[in-house]
N, C-alpha and C positions, 0 to 999 in steps of 0.2 A: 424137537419134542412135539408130540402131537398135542392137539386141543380137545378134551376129551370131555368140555362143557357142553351140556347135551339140552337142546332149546325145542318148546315144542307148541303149539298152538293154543294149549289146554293152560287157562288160567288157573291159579289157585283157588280162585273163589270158585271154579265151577267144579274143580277137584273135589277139594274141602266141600262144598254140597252135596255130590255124588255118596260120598264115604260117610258124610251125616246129614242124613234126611232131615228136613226140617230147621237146622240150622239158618237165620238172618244173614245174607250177605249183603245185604245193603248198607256196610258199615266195614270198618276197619281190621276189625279182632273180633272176633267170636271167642266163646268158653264153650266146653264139653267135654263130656267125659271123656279120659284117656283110656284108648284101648290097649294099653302097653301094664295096666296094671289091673286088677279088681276096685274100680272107680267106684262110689257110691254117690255123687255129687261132682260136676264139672270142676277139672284142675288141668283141663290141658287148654293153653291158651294159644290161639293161631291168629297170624295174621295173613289176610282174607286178601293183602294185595301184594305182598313179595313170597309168602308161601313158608315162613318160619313159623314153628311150634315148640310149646314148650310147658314141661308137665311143671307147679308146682308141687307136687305130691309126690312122686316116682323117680323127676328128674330127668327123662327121658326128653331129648331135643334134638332139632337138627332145621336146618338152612333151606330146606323145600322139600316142595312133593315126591322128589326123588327118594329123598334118606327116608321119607315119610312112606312111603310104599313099600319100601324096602324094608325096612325095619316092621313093619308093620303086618308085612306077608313074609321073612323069611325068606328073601329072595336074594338072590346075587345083581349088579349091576346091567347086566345084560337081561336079564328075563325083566326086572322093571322098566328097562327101555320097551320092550314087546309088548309090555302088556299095557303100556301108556300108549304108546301109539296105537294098540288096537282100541283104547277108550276115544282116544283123538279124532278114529276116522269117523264114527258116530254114523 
């Protein structure tokens, strides 16, 4: 069976910066608004060195920038591969 874990140069914390301007990465967890629902007030919380996120408000979660793009943009597995690796080459 193949290995279909997909590893790439792009840390989370410089993800997670890209996608919210302004955000502190000099720390563990960040909060901010989740853009999976109509936020009013930070309730999505991520963590800035393995890449998991997690709304308390909406409940939307997931294990890294991958599900996090994905979801996020409505995309399939293959085009978030594309389109990380085109943020990658920078």
């Amino acid at each position: 069976m193949a290995d279909f874990t997909y590893e790439m140069n792009l840390t989370p914390s410089e993800y997670y910066s890209h996608q919210f301007p302004g955000i502190s990465t000099n720390r563990k967890f960040a909060m901010v608004r989740c853009p999976f629902h109509d936020d009013t007030r930070p309730s999505l919380s991520i963590n800035l060195e393995e890449g998991w996120y997690r709304c308390f408000t909406c409940g939307a979660k997931g294990g890294g920038i991958v599900k996090f793009h994905m979801t996020r943009y409505s995309l399939n597995y293959k085009q978030t591969i594309k389109e990380l690796e085109a943020f990658n080459v920078r």
